[in-house]
C-alpha positions as CSV (number, residue, x, y, z in Angstrom):
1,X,-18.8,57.6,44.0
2,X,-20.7,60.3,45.0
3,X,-23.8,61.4,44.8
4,X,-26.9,63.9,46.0
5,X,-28.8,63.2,49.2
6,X,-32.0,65.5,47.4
7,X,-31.4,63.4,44.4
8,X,-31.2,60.5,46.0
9,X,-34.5,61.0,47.5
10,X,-36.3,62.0,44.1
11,X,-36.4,58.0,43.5
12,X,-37.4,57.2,46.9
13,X,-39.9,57.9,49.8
14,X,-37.6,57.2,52.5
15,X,-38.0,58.2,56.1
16,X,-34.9,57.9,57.2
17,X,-32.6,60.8,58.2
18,X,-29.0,61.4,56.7
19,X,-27.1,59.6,59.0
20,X,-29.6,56.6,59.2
21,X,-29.4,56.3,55.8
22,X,-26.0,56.0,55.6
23,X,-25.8,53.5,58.1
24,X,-28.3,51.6,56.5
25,X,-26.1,51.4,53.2
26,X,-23.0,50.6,55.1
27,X,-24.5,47.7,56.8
28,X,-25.9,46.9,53.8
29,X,-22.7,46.4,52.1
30,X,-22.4,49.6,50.6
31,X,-19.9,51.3,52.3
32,X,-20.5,55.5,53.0
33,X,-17.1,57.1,53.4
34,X,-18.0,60.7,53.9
35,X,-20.9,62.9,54.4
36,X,-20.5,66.4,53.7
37,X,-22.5,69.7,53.5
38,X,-23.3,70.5,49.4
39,X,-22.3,74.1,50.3
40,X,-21.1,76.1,53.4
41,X,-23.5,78.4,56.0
42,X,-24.0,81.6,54.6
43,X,-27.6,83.6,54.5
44,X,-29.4,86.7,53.2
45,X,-27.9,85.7,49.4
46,X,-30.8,85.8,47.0
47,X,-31.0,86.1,43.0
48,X,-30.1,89.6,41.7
49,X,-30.3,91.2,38.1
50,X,-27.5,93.6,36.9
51,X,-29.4,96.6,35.5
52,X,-26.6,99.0,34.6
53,X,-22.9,98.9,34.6
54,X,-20.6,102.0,35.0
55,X,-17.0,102.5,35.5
56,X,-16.1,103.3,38.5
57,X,-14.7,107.1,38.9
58,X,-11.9,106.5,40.5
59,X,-10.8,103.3,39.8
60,X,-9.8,100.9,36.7
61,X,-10.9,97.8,37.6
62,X,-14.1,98.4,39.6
63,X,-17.3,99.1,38.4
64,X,-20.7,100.4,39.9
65,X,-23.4,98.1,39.2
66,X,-27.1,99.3,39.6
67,X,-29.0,95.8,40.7
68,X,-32.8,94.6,41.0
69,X,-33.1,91.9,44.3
70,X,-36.4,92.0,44.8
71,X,-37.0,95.5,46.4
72,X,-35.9,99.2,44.7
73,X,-32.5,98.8,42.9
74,X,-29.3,99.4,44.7
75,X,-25.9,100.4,43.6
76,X,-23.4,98.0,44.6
77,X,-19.4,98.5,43.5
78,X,-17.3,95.4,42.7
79,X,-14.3,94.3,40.6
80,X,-15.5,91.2,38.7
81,X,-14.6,91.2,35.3
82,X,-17.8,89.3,33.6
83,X,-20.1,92.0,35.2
84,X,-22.3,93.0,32.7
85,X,-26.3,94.4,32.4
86,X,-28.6,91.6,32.0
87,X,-27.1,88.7,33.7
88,X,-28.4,87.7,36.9
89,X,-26.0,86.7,40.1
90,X,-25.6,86.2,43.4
91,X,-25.6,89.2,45.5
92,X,-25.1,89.4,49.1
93,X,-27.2,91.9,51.2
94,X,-26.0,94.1,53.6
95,X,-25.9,91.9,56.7
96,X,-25.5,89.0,55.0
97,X,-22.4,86.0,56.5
98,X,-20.8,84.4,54.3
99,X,-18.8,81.6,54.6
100,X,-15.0,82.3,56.1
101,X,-17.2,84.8,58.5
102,X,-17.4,87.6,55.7
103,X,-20.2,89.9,57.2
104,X,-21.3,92.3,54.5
105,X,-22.0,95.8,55.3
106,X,-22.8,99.2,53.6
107,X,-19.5,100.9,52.5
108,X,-17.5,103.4,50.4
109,X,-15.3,102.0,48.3
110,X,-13.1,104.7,46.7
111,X,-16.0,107.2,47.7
112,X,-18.6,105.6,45.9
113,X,-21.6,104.3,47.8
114,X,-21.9,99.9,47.9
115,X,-25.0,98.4,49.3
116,X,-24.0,94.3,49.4
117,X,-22.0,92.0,47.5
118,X,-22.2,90.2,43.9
119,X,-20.3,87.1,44.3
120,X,-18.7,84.3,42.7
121,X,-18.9,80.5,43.6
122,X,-15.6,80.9,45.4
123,X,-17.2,83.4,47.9
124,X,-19.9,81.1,48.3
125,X,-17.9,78.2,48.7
126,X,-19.3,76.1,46.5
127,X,-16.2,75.8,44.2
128,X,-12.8,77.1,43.7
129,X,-13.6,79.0,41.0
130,X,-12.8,83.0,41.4
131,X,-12.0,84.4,37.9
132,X,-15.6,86.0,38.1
133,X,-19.1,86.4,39.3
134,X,-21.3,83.2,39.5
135,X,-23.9,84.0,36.7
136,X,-27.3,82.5,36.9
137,X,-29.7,81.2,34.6
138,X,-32.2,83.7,32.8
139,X,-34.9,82.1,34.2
140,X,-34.2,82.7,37.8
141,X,-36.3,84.6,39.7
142,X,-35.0,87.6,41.2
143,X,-35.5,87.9,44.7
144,X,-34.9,84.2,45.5
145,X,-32.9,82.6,48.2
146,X,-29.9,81.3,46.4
147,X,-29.5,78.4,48.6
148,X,-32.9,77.4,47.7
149,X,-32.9,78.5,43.9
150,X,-29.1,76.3,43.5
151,X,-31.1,73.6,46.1
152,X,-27.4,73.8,48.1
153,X,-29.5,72.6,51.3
154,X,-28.0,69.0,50.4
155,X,-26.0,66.5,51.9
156,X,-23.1,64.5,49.8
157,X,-22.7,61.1,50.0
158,X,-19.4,59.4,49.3
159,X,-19.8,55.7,48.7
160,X,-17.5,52.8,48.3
161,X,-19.0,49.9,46.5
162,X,-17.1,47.1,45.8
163,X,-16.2,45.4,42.4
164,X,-19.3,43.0,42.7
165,X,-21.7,45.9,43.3
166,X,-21.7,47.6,39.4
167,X,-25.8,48.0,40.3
168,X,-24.6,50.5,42.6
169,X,-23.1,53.0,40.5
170,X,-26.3,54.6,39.5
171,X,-28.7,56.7,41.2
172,X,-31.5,54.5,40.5
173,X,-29.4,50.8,41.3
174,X,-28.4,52.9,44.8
175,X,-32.3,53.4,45.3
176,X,-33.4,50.2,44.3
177,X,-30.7,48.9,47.3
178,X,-32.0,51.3,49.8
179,X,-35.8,49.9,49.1
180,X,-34.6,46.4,49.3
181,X,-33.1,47.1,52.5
182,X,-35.3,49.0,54.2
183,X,-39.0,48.7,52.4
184,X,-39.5,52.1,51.5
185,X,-41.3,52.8,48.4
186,X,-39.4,54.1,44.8
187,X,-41.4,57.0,43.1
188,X,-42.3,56.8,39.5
189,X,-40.4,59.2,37.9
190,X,-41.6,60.5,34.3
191,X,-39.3,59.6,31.7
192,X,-39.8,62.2,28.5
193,X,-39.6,61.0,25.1
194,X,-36.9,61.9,22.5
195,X,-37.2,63.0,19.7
196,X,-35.5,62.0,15.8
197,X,-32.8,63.9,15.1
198,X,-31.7,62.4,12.0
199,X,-34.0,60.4,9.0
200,X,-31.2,57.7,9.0
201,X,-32.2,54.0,8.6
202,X,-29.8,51.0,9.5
203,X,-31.7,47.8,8.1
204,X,-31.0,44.6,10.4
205,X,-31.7,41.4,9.1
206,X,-32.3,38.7,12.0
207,X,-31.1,35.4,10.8
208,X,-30.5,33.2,13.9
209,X,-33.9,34.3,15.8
210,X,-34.2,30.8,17.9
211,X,-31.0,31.5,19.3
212,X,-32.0,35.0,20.3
């Protein structure tokens, strides 16, 4: 099983550190197989908006992308085929490493002008995925960090519990196990209320209510 360090920590207040934590639930019984980074290093990737998309002069399957990143908009050239104006991405500034030791840098490609990088998951290493750009909610603010906006400064946790442990297989039983073990406190989280979908009624008829 695994699961989100952050997460983890949304249910509760534990001081521990990463690898005391771990320890704690492999001595507790609940054995930790692998810890891993949620995502590779990279920096200087924040949230961008695709203003305008043009072809590109001289070549098929590259376009020229004016983008918003927080400062004046910049022309950036790239070849992703889901690049269109209005969706928001990652985008690479120039300077920016990114994981495999990609540095970005101002270039011409084909003898057009590109000032950073949008990117898909793939180039962030966050998933295999490279059929296109990584697009972003509508709702994220341009500007942002990406690593802070996708909250990638995570750890994984890879667990083993055994047959006996079924409590285990949920973020909350996994929480409840750390508090047990090591006294720290679980947060109240808010639980919101949903609401009727449908107006229909099952009647149930309780006949043997003793036994109940």
């Amino acid at each position: 099983m695994k699961f989100s360090e952050n997460w983890l920590r949304t249910f509760i207040d534990s001081p521990l550190s990463t690898r005391e934590l771990a320890d704690a639930l492999t001595m507790g019984g609940i054995e930790v197989e692998e810890i891993h980074p949620a995502a590779d290093a990279f920096d200087r990737v924040v949230v961008a908006e695709v203003l305008a998309v043009e072809r590109h002069p001289d070549a098929d399957r590259l376009s020229v992308c004016r983008v918003k990143a927080g400062g004046d908009p910049l022309q950036v050239v790239g070849g992703a085929p889901n690049v269109r104006a209005g969706i928001k991405v990652p985008f690479a500034q120039v300077g920016a490493q990114l994981p495999g030791g990609l540095k970005i840098k101002q270039a011409k490609v084909r003898g057009v002008e590109s000032n950073g990088m949008l990117c898909s998951a793939r180039e962030l290493g966050i998933a295999e995925d490279a059929g296109g750009l990584l697009v972003l909610a509508n709702d994220a603010p341009v500007g942002q960090d990406i690593r802070q906006h996708l909250d990638l400064d995570d750890c994984v946790i890879t667990i083993k519990p055994t047959p006996n442990r079924g409590d285990c297989l949920s973020m909350l039983g996994i929480a409840r196990e750390v508090a047990a073990m090591t006294g720290a406190a679980m947060k109240q989280l808010p639980a919101g209320t949903v609401a009727e979908q449908i107006a229909d009624r099952i009647e149930i008829s309780l006949e043997a209510g003793e036994a109940c």
